[in-house]
Structure formats: C-alpha cells, structure tokens
N, C-alpha and C positions, 0 to 999 in steps of 0.2 A: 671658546669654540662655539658657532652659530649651532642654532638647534630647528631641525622642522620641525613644528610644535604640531600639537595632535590633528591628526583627519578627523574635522566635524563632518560626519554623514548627519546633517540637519533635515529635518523633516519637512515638508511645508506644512500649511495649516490642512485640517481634517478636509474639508473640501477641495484640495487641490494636490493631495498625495496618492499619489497611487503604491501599492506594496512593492520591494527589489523581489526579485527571483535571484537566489544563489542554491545551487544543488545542496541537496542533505541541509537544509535550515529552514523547513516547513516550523512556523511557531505551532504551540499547542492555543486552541481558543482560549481569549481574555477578552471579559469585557474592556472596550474603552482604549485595549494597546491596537495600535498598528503594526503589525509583525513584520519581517521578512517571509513574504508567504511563496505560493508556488508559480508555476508557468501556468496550468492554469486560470489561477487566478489573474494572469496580467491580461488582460485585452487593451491594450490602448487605447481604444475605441470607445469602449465600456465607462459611463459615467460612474465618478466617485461619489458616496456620498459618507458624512460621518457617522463615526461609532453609534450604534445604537446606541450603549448607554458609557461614559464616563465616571473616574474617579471623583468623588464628593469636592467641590469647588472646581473642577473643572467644569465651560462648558464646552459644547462642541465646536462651537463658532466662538472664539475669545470677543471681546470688545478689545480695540487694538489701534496702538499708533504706533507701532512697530511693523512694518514690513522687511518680510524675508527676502535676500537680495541672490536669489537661484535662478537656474535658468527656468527660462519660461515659454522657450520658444524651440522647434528644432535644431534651426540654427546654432542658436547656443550651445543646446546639448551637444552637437556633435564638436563646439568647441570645448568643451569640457571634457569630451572624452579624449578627443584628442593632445591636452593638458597633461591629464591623468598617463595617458601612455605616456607622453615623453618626460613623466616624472618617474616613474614606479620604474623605466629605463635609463633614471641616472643623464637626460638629454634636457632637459627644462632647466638652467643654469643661468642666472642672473644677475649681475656685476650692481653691486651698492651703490648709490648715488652718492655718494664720498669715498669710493673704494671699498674694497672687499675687507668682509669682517671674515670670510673664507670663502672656501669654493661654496656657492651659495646657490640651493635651487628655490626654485617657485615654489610660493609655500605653500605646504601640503596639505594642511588644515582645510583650506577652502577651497584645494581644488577638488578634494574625496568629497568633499561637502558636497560640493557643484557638481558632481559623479554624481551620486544619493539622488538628488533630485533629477536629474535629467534621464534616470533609468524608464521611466514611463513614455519617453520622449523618442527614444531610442526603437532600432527595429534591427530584428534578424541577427548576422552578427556583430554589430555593435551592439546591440545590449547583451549577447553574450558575452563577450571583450568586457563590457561594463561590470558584469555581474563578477566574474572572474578576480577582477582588481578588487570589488569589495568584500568578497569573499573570507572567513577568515581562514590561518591556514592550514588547521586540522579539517578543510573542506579537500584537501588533496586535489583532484582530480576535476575538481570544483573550480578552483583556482589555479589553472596554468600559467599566469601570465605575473608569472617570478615571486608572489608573494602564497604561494603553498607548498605545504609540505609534499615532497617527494617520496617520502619515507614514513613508516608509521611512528608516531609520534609516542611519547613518552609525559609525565606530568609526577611536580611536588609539589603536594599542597601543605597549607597550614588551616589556621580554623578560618581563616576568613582571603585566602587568594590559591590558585593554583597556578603554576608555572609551568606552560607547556612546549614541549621538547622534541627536538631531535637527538640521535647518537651519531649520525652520519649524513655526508653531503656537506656544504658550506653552510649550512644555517645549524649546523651542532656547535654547541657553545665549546671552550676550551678546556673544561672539566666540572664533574659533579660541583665542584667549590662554587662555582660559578655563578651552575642554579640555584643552589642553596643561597649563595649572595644574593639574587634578586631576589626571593623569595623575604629574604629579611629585610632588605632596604623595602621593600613593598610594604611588609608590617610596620616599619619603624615611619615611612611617610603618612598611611592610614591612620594609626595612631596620633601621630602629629596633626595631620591637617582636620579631620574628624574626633579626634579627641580635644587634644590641647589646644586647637583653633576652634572646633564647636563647628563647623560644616557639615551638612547632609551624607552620608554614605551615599556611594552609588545607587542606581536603580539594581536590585537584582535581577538574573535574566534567568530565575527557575521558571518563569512561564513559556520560555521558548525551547522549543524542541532540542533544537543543537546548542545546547546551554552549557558545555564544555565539560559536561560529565555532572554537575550539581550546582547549585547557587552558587558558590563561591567566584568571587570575581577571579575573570582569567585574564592571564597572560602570556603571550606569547612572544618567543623567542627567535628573531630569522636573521639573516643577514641581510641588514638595510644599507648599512652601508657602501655595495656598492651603486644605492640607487640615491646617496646622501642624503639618506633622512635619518635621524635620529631614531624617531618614535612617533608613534600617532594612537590614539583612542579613537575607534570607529564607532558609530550610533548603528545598533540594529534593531529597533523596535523604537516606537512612538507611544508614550500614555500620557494625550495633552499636549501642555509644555516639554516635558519632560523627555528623556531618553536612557535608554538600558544602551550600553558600551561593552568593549572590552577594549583593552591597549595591546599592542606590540611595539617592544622592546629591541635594541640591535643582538645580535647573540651574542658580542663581547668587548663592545665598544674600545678597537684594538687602536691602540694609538697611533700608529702607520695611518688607520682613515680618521681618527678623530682629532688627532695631534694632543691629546690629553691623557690623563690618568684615568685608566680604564674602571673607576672605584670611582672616582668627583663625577664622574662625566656619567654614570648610572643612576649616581644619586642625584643630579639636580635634572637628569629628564624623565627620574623615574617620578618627583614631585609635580614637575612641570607637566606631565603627561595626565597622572592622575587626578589630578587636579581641574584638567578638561571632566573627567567623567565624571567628578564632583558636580560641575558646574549645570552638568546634561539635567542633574538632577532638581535644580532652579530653575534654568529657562535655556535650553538646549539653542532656540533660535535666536540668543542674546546679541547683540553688535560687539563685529569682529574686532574690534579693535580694545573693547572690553572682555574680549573671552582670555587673547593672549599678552595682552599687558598685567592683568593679575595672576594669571599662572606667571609669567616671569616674576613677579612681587613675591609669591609665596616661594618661590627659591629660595628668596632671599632670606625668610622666615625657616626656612628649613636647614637648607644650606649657608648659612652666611660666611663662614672663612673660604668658602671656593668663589666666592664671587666670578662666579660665569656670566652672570646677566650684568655686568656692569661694562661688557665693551661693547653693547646695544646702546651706551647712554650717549655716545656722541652721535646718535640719533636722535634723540629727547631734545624735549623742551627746555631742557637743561644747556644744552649747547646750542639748540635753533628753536628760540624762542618764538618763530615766524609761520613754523607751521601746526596747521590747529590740533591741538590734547586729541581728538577721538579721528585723528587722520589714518586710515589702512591704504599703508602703501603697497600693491601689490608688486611692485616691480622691486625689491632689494633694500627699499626703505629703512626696515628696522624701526619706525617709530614706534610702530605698535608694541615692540618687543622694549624699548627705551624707553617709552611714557611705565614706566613700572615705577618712577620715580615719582609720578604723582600721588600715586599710592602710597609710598615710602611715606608722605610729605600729610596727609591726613591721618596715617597709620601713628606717625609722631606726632603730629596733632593733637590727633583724637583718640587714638588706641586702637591697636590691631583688631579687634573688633570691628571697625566704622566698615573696613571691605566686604565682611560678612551679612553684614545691614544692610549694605549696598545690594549683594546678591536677593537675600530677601525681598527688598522691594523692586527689584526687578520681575521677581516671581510672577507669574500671571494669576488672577483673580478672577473672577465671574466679573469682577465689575472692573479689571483694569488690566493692562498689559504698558508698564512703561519699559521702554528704551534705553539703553545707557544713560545719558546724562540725567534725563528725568528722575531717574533710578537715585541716582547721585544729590541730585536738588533735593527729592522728598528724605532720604536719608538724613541730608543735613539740614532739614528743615526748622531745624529748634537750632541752629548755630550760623545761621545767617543764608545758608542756601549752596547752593553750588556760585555764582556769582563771589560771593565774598572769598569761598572755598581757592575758587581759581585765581584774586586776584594776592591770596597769600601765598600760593603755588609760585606764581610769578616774581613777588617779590621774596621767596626763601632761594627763591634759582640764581638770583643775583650776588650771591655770595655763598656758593657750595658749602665750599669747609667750615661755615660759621652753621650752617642750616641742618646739614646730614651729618649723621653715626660717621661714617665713612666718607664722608663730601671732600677732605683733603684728598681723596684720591679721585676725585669727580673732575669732569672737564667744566669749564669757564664758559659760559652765555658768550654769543653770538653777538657785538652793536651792528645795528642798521646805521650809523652814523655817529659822527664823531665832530665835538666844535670845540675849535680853541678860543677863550676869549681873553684881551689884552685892556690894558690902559685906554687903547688909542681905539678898538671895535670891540667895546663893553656887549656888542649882542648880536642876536643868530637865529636863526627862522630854522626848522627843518620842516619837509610836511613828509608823511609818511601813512602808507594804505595799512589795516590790520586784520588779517581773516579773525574770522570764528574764534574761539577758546584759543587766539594766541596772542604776542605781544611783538610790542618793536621797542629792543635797549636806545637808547641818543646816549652817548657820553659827553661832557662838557667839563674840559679842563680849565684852569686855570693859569692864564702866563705868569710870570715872575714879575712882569709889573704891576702884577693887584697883588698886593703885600699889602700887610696889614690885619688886625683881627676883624675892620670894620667894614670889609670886604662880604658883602651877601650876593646868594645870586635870587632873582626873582624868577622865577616861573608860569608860564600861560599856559595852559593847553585848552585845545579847542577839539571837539570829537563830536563822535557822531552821539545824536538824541539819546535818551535812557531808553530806546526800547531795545538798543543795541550792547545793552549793560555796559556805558567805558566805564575805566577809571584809570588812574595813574597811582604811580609809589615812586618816589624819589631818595636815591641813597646816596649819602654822602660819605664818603671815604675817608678817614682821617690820616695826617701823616703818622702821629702814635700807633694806626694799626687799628684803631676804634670805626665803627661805623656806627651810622643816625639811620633811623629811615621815618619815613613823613608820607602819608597817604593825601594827596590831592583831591580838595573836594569837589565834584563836579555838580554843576546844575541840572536841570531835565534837559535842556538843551547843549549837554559834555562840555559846557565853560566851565573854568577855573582857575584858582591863583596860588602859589605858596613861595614862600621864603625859606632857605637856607644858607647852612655859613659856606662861604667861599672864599674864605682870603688864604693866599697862596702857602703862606706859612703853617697852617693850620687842616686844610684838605689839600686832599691827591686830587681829587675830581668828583663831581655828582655823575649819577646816571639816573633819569629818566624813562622809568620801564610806561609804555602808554599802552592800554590793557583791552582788550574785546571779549567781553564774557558770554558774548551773546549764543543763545541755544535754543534760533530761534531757525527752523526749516521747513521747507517744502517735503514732508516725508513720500519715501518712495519715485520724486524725481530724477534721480541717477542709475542708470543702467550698467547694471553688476559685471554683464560679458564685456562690456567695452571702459569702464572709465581705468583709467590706473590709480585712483585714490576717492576711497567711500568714508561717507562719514556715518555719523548715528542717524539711527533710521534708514538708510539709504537716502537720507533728503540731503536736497540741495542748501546750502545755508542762505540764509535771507538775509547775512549781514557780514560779508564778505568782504574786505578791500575799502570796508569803511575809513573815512578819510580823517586822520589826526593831522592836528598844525600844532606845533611845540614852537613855542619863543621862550629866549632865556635871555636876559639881561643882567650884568655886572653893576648892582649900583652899594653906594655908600649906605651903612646902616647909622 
C-alpha cells in the first residue's frame, strides 16, 4: 500500500521566514526558535530579520550550498495553496508513470511544506484557508477545513508520547485497544529508531504555548483516509536548522481504505512518519529526495517481514537504472520512495550505522551546510567517496538476488540495449546519453556459433572527462549460475579497455552497466513551483546526457 509520507512544514532561512498564524498556538518566548506566532505579529509588509540570539553552533545566517526549494513568489503561494486544498479534499490524485501502486495523491510532504512557506505570501482569506490546513487538530475551531477536531478531544499518554483523541465523529478511532495500539507501536518505534539505531530524539515542543498539554511528543489521531493520506509530521517552530513537529496518524487505518492489515500498515507509517521528525531534528530543510527515501529504508529496519516499501522498488534504480539516485518526482514517480535501496546497499556495505553519518553530516555548522549528496561524499570520505559508493550501487543492482537480504524477490534492471554477437558480426557499437547518479545496462549475448572456451569478448568504452565521474562494471553471467564482475578502467579522458570470457558454452551473456557519478550542479537553478522532477540542491546538473560509446568485439583469446 502507497504511503503519503510526512508534511514537511519547512522553514526558510531566518531572513526570509516570516511566523504562521494559526488560532490558539501563540509560542511562549525562546531565544533563537521561530514559533508559530500570532496575527499580529504577521504584517507582510514588515521586514524579517534573524533571532536575536541562537543555539551554540548555530548561526543566524548559515554558510550554505543548499537552497530551499519553496515558494517565493505570490504566484506560487497561491499555487501552493491551491495544492494543499485539493489534497486535504481527497482531489489532488495522480496516476504513476508505470501505473498505479494505488490510488495515489500528490504527495503531501511537500505540498504542507510549500503551504509553511507561502503563509507570509498569502492575504485575507487565503491565509486564513492556509492557516486552517496547518493547524493541528486539538486547534478546533481553528482548523475548519477537514483536519480538526469537531469535538473535544481526549489523550493517553506514556512517558515519552501522547496520543490524542476523539470518542465521536469520523475521526474516533474504533476502540480504546486502538489507542492503546498506537501509543505502543509509537514507544516500540522510538525505542527502536532512537535507541537501537542511535538517532536524535525529536525537538521537544515545551517551549510552545499549544504544546499539547507537556513536552511529550504528540500525536494525533483523524480520519485521513478519506483525503488518502496516510500520515504526515508537521514542523511548527524553527530553532536554526532544526524543527519541533508533531505527527498525525489515520484513526484506524481500515482496510476498505488502505486494503492492508490495519496493525502492518500503523506500524510501518508509524516509523515512516516518525522518522521525518527525527530528521527535523538534523536538518529540517534537507533534499527531498533524501528526507523520504530514508524514512522508507528505516521501515525496512523496523518492519522488515511487512515489506510495504518494496512495491516503490520498480521505481528505483534497481529496475530504471536511467534515472538519477537523488530524482523527486513529483508527479506519481515513486523514486524517491524506491531509491530506499540505495541505502539498503551501503547499510550492507557498510553498517546501518553509515545512514546515521550521513544525517550528521548533513547537519548544518557555523562553517557548513552540505546537501544530500555532499552529505553522502564526506560521510564516505575514508572509503572512497560517494563516486566509488554509487558505482558499487550500480553494479550490486545488476544481479538483485546475489546482492540483497531479500533481492530474490527484487525486480531485475532495466537494458537500454541489447547486442547479439555471431561468428560472421564478431561486434557492435552502441552510443548511449547518461544523466547524473545514473546508469545505462548494454547486454551482449553470445550466438551459438562462438562456441568454445577461447571465445573472449573485448570491451571499449568511451565517456565523458573525469570531471563527470564515469566509470563502467561489466558482468558476466555464467551458464553454472556463477557470475564474474570486472570494473573498467577509465582514463581522465573516460577511455578504456577490458576483456572477458565469452564463449557460448560457458557464459549466458555480459552486461555492460556505463556509470555517471557525477554530483556536479548549478545549485538553486530549477524552480520548485513549476518543474516535475528536483534534484539535490534544487541545482540543475552539469553533467546530464553525457555521451558514452560502448564497442564490444568477439575475438579469439
């Protein structure tokens, strides 16, 4: 079952945010947070400037190659809000680009996000309309527009979450058991992801006024499903990087709307969800395509006999090796939610640990704010880079079941082309374009008249310069069932050459994965309200559709 993964209400930077207004959630003063404050405090008009004073290592101005990809314009905003309604109404529904993984809306994560920021942009009643949506929904009265409580609400807590309630209306759960369930699936993921995985706790939100009764992180409970969202974690306050959240939960995630097990389907979006407000607490404005392809990884860490997040993989790089690792499709894609296998693929590597590293150095610094992939390079800076990282990615994808825990039940790589070679046409050219962080398979079989063991095939490839990181991995398939793999060495100039065995008796066929590591961008050149696919940074890539020529020839060894 598809999941709308959390509403990031992302903040922009201190200079360029101005505070939401939502009724009843005046914060109490804090150095250094950005609250949800009052009416007002909102003038539009009125220049922002940063916190007086910030948390020790933050400063108020980050040093940054990271740009936040919100609106910025009115224009925008009013497309953003007009998003958000036709989400929060169950009307924003978008058909997958290989078919529906289900009935599938625009995902909600970025479009609350792109709410958040467009509240200052907004006038009259559309920023009330705005405010509403963001609202949480012990705001009642606050929040008319389908996500508040109608009724006075109820709350169980434990020592570290509360779970809050209605008895009556469509957003009352189906019995005390219920709440009590989440309540415990909520301790049992905390534990897990903060405990046993060693991740930050959320930010707590005792410095805000409407802080859901005491520090303890809240949750709440409503009927999403019939607006087909899952669940989402909203950001209500700013300190820095960082973000204070709370999550909302479906109230009973009934199989009629989710077509699952109302227990599997709480537990992997109650990780999945949490997990966002983990994340708020490292770098709140991270690149979307890294906020929810690790929240689908840690499912898998949490949940792993439900495997939910594994019918996102014939999204992935794992089956369309052609579009690039850090691609946000906004239109039905799924890749974002299917590249969770690249993580999988370092996490075996390297140890579940490396994604935690990763978030770390993403963290912003007085003296640094990196990006997703940067994030990724300095992480594995003592084990070759992101470069080497991604060209192991590529060639573990070329044979699932030999690479993953679970890969027999993994979908099969995508070839960009396919060459048969014989006796009588020993060889074959293909030339082929390769974006950003992704690859193109070639297959090349062997006919029945190259028999023999002294049968090799040669290999050329031609690519673009090393500022473009190529490389190649060539796998040879054996008829026993064995495979070989051989990394091609390239020059500064992406020449190169290798040999392997090819006689007909002895291999099924080589493949040829030709690789673009490159993670090299115009940051902040793509426009967030209009493109349909963002990458890291919001930058445009600089080494896009770079040009490979593959020759392969049949000769005598």
């Amino acid at each position: 079952m598809r999941r709308t993964a959390a509403a990031v209400l992302v903040a922009l930077t201190a200079a360029s945010l101005l505070p939401l207004t939502a009724a009843g959630s005046a914060s109490a003063a804090e150095p250094g947070l950005t609250p949800i404050g009052t009416v007002a405090a909102l003038d539009p008009a009125a220049p922002t400037e940063p916190p007086a004073t910030v948390p020790a290592g933050v400063p108020a101005q980050l040093p940054t190659e990271a740009v936040p990809d919100v609106p910025v314009t009115a224009a925008e905003a009013q497309t953003a809000l007009e998003t958000a309604t036709e989400l929060i109404e169950g009307e924003a529904v978008a058909a997958a680009e290989d078919g529906p993984v289900a009935a599938t809306p625009v995902e909600a994560s970025l479009v609350m996000r792109d709410l958040f920021a467009a509240v200052p942009l907004l006038r009259g009643k559309d920023r009330a309309r705005a405010e509403a949506i963001l609202a949480r929904p012990t705001d009642g009265a606050g929040d008319p527009q389908r996500f508040g409580y109608t009724v006075p609400s109820s709350r169980s807590c434990s020592a570290a979450f509360c779970v809050h309630y209605v008895t009556s209306t469509a957003d009352a759960p189906p019995s005390p058991a219920w709440v009590q369930s989440t309540l415990s699936t909520m301790g049992q993921v905390d534990q897990f992801v903060t405990g046993t995985l060693g991740y930050r706790r959320p930010l707590t939100d005792e410095v805000l006024a409407n802080d859901g009764g005491d520090a303890r992180f809240d949750v709440y409970l409503k009927d999403l499903g019939s607006s087909g969202i899952y669940g989402y974690c909203a950001q209500e306050a700013r300190r820095g990087s960082q973000a204070i959240a709370y999550c909302v939960l479906d109230n009973d995630f009934a199989t009629w709307q989710y077509g699952g097990n109302p227990a599997e389907v709480l537990k992997v979006t109650a990780v999945h969800e949490y997990f966002h407000a983990v994340q708020y607490a490292y770098d709140a404005l991270e690149d979307r395509w890294m906020l929810e392809s690790t929240a689908a990884w840690v499912e898998e860490r949490f949940a792993d006999a439900i495997n939910d997040n594994r019918q996102y993989l014939r999204f992935s790089q794992v089956r369309r090796p052609g579009q690039a690792l850090d691609t946000w499709s906004r239109y039905g894609g799924f890749n974002q939610y299917g590249n969770w296998a690249f993580w999988e693929h370092l996490s075996q590597k390297h140890g579940r640990g490396i994604v935690r590293k990763v978030w770390e150095r993403a963290t912003p610094t007085a003296t640094r704010n990196l990006y997703s992939v940067r994030a990724i390079d300095a992480a594995l800076a003592k084990k070759g880079g992101i470069a080497k990282a991604y060209r192991s990615f590529v060639s573990a994808n070329l044979t699932p079941a030999r690479s993953y825990r679970e890969g027999s039940a993994w979908p099969s790589p995508k070839a960009s082309a396919t060459r048969r070679l014989t006796a009588k046409r020993k060889s074959a050219a293909v030339k082929v374009r390769v974006n950003h962080l992704a690859s193109a398979n070639v297959r090349v079989k062997p006919a029945a008249s190259l028999r023999g063991k002294r049968w090799a095939l040669k290999v050329r490839v031609d690519g673009p310069g090393r500022a473009a990181a190529p490389s190649a991995v060539v796998l040879v398939k054996k008829r026993g069932g064995g495979v070989a793999r051989k990394v091609v060495r390239l020059n500064k100039k992406g020449t190169g050459t290798a040999r392997v065995a090819f006689g007909r008796g002895q291999v099924k066929g080589v493949t040829v994965a030709l690789v673009n590591a490159s993670t090299r961008y115009r940051c902040g050149a793509l426009d967030a309200a209009t493109a349909s696919r963002l990458y890291s940074c919001l930058g445009a890539p600089r080494d896009d559709r770079a040009k490979f020529r593959l020759g392969v020839t049949a000769v005598r060894r």
